[in-house]
C-alpha positions in Angstrom: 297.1 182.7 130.7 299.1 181.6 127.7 301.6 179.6 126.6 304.1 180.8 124.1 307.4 179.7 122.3 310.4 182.4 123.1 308.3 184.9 125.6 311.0 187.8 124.7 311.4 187.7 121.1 307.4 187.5 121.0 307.0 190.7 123.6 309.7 192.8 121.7 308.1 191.8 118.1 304.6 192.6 119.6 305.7 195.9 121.3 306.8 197.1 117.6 303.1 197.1 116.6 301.7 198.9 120.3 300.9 195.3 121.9 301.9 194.4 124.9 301.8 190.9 125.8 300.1 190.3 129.1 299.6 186.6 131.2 302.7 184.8 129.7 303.3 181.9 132.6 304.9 179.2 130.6 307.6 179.8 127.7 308.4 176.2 125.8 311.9 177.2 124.5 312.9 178.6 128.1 311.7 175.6 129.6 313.6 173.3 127.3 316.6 174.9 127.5 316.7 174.9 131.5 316.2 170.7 131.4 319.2 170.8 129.1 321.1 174.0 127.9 323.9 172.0 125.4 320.8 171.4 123.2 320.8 172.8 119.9 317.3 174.5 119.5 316.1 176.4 116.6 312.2 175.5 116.3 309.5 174.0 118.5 309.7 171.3 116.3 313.0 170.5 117.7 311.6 170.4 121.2 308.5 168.2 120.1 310.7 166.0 118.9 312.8 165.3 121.4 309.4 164.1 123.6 307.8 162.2 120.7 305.6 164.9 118.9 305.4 164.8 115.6 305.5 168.4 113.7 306.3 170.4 110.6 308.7 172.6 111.7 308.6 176.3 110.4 311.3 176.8 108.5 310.3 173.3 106.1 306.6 174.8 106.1 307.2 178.7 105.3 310.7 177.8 103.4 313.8 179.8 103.2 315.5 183.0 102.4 313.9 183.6 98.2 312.2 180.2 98.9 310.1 181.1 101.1 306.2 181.9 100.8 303.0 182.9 102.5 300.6 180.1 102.9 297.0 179.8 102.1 294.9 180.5 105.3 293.6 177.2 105.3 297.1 175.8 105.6 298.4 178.3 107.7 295.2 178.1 110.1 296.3 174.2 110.5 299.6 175.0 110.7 299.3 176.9 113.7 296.9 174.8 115.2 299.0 171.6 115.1 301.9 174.3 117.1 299.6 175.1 119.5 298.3 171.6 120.3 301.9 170.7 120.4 302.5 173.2 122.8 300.4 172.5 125.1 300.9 168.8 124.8 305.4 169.8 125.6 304.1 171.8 128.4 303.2 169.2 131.3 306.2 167.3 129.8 308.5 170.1 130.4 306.7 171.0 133.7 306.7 167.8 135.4 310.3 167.2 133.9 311.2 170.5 135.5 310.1 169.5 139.1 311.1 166.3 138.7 315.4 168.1 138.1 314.2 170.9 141.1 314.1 173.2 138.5 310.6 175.1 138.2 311.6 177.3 140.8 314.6 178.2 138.6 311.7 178.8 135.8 309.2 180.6 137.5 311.1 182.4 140.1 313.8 183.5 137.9 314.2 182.9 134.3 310.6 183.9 133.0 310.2 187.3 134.8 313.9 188.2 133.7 312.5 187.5 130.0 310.4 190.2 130.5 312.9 192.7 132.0 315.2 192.2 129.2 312.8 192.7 126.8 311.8 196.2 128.5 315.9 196.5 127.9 315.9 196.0 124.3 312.8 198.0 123.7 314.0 201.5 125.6 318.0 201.1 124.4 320.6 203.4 124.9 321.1 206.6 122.9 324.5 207.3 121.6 325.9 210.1 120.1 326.5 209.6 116.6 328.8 213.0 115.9 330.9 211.8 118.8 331.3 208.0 117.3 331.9 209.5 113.7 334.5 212.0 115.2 336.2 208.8 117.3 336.4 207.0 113.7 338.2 210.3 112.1 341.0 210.0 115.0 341.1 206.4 114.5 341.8 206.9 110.8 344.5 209.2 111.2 346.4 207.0 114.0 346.0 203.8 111.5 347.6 206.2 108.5 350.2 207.1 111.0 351.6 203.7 112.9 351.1 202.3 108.5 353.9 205.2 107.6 355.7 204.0 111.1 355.8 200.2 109.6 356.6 200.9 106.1 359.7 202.8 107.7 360.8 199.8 110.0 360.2 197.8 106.9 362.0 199.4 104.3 359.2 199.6 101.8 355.2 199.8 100.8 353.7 196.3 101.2 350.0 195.6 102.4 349.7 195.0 106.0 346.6 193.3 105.4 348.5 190.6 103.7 349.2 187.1 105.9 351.6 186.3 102.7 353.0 189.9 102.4 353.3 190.5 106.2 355.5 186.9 106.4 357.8 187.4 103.7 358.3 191.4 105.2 359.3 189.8 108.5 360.5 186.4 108.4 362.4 186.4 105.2 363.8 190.0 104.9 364.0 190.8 108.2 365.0 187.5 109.6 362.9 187.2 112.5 362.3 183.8 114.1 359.4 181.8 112.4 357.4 179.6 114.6 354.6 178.0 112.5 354.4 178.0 108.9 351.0 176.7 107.1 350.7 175.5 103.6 350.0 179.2 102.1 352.9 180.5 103.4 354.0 182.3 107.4 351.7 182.1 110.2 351.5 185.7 111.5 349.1 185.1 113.9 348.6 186.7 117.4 350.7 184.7 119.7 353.0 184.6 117.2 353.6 187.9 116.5 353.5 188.4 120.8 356.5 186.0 121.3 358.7 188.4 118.8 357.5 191.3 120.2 361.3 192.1 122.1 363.0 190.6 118.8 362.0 193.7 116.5 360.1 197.2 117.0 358.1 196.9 113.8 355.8 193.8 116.0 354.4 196.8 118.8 353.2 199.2 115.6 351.6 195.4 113.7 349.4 194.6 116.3 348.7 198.0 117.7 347.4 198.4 113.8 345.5 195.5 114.0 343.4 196.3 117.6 342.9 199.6 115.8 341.6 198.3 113.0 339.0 195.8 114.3 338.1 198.8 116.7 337.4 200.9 113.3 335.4 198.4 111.5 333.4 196.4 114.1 333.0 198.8 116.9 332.8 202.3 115.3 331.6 201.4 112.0 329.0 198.1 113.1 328.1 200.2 115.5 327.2 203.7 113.5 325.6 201.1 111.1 322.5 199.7 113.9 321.7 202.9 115.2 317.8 203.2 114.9 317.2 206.4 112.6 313.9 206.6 114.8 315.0 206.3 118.1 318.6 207.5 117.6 319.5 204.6 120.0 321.0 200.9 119.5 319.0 197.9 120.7 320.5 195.0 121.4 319.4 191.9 121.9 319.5 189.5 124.8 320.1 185.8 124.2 318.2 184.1 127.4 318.7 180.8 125.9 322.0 180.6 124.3 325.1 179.7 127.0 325.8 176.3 128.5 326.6 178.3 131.8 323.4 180.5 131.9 325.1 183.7 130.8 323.3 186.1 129.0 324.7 187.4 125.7 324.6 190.4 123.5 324.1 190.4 119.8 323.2 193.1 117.1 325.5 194.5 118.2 326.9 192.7 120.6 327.9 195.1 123.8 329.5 193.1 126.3 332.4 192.8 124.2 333.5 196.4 123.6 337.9 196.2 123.8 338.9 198.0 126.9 342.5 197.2 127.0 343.0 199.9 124.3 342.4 203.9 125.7 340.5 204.4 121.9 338.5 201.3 122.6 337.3 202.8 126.1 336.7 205.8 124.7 334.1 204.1 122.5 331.6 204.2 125.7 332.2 207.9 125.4 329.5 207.8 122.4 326.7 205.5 125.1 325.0 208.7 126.7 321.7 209.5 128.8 318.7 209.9 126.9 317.1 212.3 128.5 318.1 216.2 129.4 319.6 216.2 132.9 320.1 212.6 133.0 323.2 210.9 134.4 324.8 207.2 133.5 325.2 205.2 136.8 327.0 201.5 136.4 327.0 199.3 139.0 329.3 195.9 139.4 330.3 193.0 141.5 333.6 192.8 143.2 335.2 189.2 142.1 331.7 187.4 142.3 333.4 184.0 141.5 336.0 183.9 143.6 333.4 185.1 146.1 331.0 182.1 144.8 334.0 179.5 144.6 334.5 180.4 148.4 331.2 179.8 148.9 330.7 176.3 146.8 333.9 175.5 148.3 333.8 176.3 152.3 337.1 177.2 152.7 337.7 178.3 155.7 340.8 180.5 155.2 338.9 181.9 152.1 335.5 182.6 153.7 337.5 184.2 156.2 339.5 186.8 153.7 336.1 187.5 152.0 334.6 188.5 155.5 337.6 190.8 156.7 337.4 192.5 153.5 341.4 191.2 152.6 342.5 192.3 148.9 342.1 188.4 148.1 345.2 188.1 145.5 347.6 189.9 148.3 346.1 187.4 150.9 346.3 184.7 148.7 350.1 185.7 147.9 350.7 185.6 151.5 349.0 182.3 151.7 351.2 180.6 148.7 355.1 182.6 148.8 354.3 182.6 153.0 355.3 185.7 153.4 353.7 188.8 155.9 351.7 191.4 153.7 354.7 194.0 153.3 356.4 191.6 152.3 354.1 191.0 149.4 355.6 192.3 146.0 353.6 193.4 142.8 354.5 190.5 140.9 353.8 187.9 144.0 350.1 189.9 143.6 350.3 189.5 139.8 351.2 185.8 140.2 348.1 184.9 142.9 346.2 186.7 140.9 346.5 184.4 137.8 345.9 181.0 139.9 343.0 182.7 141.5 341.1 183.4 138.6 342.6 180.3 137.0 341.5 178.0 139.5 338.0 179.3 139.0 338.2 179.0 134.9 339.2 175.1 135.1 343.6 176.0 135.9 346.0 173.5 133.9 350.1 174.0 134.5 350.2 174.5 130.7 347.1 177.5 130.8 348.8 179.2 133.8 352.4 178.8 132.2 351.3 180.7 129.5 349.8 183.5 130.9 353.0 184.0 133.4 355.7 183.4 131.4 357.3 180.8 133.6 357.4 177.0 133.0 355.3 174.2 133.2 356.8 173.1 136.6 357.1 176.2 138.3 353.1 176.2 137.4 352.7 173.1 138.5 354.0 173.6 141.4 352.5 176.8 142.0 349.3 175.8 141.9 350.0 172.8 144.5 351.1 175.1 147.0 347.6 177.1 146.0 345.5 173.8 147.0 347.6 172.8 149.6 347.0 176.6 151.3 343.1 176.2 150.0 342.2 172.6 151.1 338.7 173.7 150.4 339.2 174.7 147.1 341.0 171.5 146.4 338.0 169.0 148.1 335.9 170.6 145.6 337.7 170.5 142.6 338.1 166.7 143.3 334.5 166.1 144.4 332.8 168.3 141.9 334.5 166.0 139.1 333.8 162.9 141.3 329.9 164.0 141.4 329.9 165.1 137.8 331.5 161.2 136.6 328.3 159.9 138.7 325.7 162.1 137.3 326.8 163.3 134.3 326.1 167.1 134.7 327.2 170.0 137.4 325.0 172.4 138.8 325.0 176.1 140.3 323.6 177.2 143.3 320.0 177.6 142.1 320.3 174.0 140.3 320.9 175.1 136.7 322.5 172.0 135.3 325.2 171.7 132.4 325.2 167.8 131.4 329.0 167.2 130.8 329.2 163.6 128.9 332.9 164.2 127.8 333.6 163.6 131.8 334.2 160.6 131.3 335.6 160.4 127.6 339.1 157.8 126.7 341.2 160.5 124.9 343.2 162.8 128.0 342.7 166.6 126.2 339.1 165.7 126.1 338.4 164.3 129.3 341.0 167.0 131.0 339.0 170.1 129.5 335.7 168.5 130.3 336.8 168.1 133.9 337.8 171.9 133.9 334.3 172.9 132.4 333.3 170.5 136.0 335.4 172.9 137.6 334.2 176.1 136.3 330.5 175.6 135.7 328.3 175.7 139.1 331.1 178.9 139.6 330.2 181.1 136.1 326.3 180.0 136.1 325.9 180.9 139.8 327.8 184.6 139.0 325.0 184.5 136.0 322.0 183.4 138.3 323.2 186.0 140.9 323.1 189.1 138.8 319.6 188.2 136.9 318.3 187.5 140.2 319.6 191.2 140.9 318.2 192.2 137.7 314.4 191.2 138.9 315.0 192.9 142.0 316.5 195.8 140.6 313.1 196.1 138.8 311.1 195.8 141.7 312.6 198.3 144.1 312.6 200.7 141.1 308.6 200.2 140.6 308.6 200.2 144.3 310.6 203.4 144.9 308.2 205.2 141.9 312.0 205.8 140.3 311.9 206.9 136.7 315.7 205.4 136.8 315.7 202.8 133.8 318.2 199.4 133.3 319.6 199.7 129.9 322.3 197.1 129.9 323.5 194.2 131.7 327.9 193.5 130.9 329.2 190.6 132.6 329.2 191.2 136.2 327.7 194.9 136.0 324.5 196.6 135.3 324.4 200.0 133.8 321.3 202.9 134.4 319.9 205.8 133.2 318.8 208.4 135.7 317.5 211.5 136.5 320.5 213.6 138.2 318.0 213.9 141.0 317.6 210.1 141.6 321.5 209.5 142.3 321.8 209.9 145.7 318.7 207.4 146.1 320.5 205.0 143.8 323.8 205.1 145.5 322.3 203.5 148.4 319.3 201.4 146.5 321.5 199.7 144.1 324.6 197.9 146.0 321.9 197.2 149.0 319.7 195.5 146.3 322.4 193.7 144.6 324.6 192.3 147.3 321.1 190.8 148.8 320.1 189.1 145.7 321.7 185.8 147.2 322.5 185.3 150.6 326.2 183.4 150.6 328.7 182.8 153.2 330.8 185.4 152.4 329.2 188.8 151.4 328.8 190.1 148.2 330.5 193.4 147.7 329.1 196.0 144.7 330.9 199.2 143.5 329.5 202.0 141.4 330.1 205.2 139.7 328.0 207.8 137.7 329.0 210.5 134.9 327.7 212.1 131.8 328.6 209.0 129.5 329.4 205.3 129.8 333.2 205.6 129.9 332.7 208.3 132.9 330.5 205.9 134.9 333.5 203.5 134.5 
């Protein structure tokens, strides 16, 4: 049995040199960052100090960047005896401290055997086809050379788009449009500022179409040609277990839960994310609105438990609920508009946030969302209780008692205090969506071992897992995956899953 520090990072870096690490049953950094996941942690050190162990931390005893050296085996012997005695010195500390919250469970059950799935994930990858990205980059290029000709006509001459200072003086100077912020190097042409004059002049469409295209260019099709392994002809990402406040996992190098699908070129980036084997078919899987489906849940409303169960499109229902009107008489933009304070209510909803996203006033929002809470009484008892509980304790938790320790709860200054009450809101609803779907990812692992599948997990995005299968596997999977997933929790209102296959990522979607 051993006792390591970061049980993924040390499987993957093992793997690369044909070892696998068996009889991991206590991880120091995991631990740690369960009791308190707003901690900073870079080194063990950090966690011994924290408990009153004194230790040289690796980074002051190896150096950095040119700095750094190899130490004399003497010293380095030491070195790594003084981590190891630390170790297992921080390990009842963390163990008893992780009983003590109700949080081993959350350890052992869940967050250590997920360490290991993921790091199967990053080892296998996903294969993409290079000609494919390199031939999405040439189309790319030639759109961007086109809308640049396009804006340099609207404008009347050659100026660099590039340019904050250029792009100003272009717009706000010679072609009068309206500036609304102005910094001390010269226009703000920011986003949101460039979306508020977006009716005032055609030459703002072609700008920040050029810009999405851009970034797409150089972070998605050329970061990504960039860290595909020559060996394996696949990318690997990596997993960061122990990184989010909520409990979500995230994706770096590259990072691939953030691939733009607003844009048709940017979802035709998943085109390039293919099978790799011969014969081998992409099959994605995701939850259906898991946190409105969890707020209904944490919140026991009646009305909403109630929707969930009779299968209701919730925003229609919710529309109904609010403008009090029979489902016919439900419009698109009555849908659009309970669809905002749905999802808003479960992000932490201010009048100002909602406002903003539907372009009517502060009041009208206001008042939209009290007719919300006043349909959802549920909803509203939690929202009040949840900051109520969270002033007490100091930290919110999620269903399977992750904890977030909010101390801004209860801070003087309103924006502060506000947005920490929102984070109240939000939390146990994002970290139970995240402890749902790894608790789906162990099981997903299981009834594939069970079923003596070859099907691998490759990624995990958000609310959605995505496989690689043999073409002969699918129909099993069709019926194995939503049947393992919407059981990984058992809630008051059921969990619904949808899928879809193809030859590529972007036809699975």
């Amino acid at each position: 049995k051993k006792t390591v520090y970061d049980a993924k990072r040390s499987e993957v870096s093992l793997r690369r040199h044909g070892i696998h690490l068996k009889g991991v049953n206590f991880d120091t950094l995991m631990a740690s960052y369960i009791i308190n996941p707003t901690e900073s942690i870079d080194d063990l050190a950090d966690i011994a100090k924290k408990y009153g162990i004194t230790m040289q931390s690796d980074e002051s005893f190896y150096g950095k960047g040119a700095k750094r050296k190899i130490p004399e085996d003497t010293m380095l012997a030491e070195h790594l005896v003084r981590k190891s005695l630390a170790m297992f010195d921080l390990r009842q500390k963390l163990e008893d401290e992780l009983k003590t919250n109700e949080q081993y469970e959350l350890f052992t059950e869940l967050e250590m055997p997920l360490s290991l799935i993921l790091a199967d994930m990053e080892s296998c990858g996903i294969k993409v086809d290079k000609e494919r990205l390199l031939k999405m980059g040439g189309e790319i290029h030639d759109r961007l050379i086109e809308i640049e000709g396009t804006i340099y006509e609207l404008a009347g001459e050659k100026f660099n788009i590039n340019s904050t200072k250029q792009l100003g003086v272009i717009l706000f100077e010679k072609l009068n449009l309206t500036a609304f912020k102005k910094t001390k190097t010269g226009y703000s042409t920011s986003a949101d500022v460039l979306e508020k004059l977006a009716d005032d002049h055609e030459i703002i469409v072609h700008i920040l179409n050029y810009r999405q295209l851009g970034k797409l260019q150089s972070t998605y099709i050329e970061g990504l040609l960039k860290v595909i392994n020559p060996e394996t002809g696949k990318i690997h990402t990596r997993y960061q277990q122990t990184l989010t406040s909520t409990g979500r996992l995230s994706s770096i190098d590259p990072n691939l839960q953030n691939i733009p699908i607003r844009l048709e070129e940017g979802r035709k980036i998943r085109q390039s994310f293919v099978p790799s084997e011969p014969g081998w078919i992409i099959f994605a899987a995701d939850y259906s609105q898991i946190e409105l489906r969890v707020l209904a849940d944490i919140a026991g409303d009646e009305k909403l438990i109630q929707a969930f169960k009779d299968d209701l499109d919730i925003h229609t229902k919710t529309a109904m609920d609010v403008f009090h009107v029979s489902a016919d008489e439900v419009t698109s933009n009555m849908r659009r508009q309970a669809k905002a304070v749905n999802f808003g209510i479960v992000y932490g909803i201010s009048d100002y946030g909602l406002s903003q996203s539907l372009g009517i006033t502060r009041k009208e929002a206001g008042l939209f969302i009290d007719r919300y809470l006043t349909s959802y009484p549920g909803v509203k008892e939690y929202m009040d209780d949840i900051i109520h509980s969270c002033r007490e304790k100091g930290y919110v938790t999620t269903l399977l008692h992750r904890r977030r320790y909010i101390p801004e709860i209860t801070a003087r200054n309103f924006n502060i205090r506000s947005f920490a009450e929102r984070t109240a809101m939000n939390t146990p609803i994002q970290g139970s969506a995240a402890d749902i779907i790894k608790k789906a990812m162990i099981d997903m692992a299981d009834a594939l071992k069970d079923y003596g599948l070859k099907t691998r997990l490759l990624l995990q995005v958000h609310d959605e897992l995505i496989f690689e299968a043999p073409e002969e596997e699918i129909e099993t999977l069709k019926k194995l995956v939503p049947d393992v997933m919407e059981n990984a929790l058992e809630l008051k209102v059921p969990l619904k899953v949808d899928f879809s296959y193809g030859p590529t990522w972007f036809d699975a979607k």
